[in-house]
N, C-alpha and C positions, 0 to 999 in steps of 0.2 A: 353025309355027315362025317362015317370016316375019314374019308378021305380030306374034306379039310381040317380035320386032326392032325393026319399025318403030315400033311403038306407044313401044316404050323409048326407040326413037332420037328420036322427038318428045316425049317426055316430058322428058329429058333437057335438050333444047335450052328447051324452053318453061320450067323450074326455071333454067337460066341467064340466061333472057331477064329473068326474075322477078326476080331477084338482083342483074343489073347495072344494073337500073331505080332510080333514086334515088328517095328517097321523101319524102315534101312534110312539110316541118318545120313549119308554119304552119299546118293545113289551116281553122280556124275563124274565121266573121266572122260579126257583125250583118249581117243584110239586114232591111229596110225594107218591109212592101207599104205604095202608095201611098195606096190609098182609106182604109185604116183607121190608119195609122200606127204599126201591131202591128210590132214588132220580133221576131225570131227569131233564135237562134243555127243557124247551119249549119254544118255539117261539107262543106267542099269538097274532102276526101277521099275521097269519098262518089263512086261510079261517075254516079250523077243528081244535077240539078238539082234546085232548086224550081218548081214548075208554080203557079200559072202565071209565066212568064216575066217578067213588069214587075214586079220587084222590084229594089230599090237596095242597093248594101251601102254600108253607112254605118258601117263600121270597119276597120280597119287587119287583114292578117292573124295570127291571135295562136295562140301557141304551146298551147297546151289548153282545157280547159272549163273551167275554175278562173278562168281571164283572160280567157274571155267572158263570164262570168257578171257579172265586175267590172265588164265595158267595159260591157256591158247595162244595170247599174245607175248606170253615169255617164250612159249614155245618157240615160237615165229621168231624171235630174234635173235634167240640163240641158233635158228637154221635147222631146230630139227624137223619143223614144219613148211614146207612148201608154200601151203595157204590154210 
């Protein structure tokens, strides 16, 4: 019986901890690898990184995948994307 006390009593506080946490409006950019000049959309909502690590973001942060997709394609024309 303690023990599902405590389990509740940490459950509890962990669903508030959850909740008072604010959450990232922006979370999607281009990043850039270098040697090949492949542009990718990332979700920097996302608990991981890109591996490997030397990668550039080369856009601003943007409110969904709808407004990466756009920024991706300006990207591409101005030439600083490859593909």
């Amino acid at each position: 019986m303690h023990r599902f006390l405590l389990c509740a009593a940490a459950g509890l506080i962990a669903a508030g901890f959850l909740a008072s946490t604010p959450a990232q409006a922006a979370p999607y950019q281009i990043i850039k690898w270098p040697v090949t000049n492949f542009c990718q959309i990332w979700d920097f909502g996302l608990p991981t990184r890109p591996v490997p690590s030397n990668y550039m973001i080369v856009s601003p942060p943007l409110p969904n995948l709808g407004a990466a997709l756009s920024m991706k394609q300006k990207l591409w024309h101005r030439h600083v994307c490859l593909f």
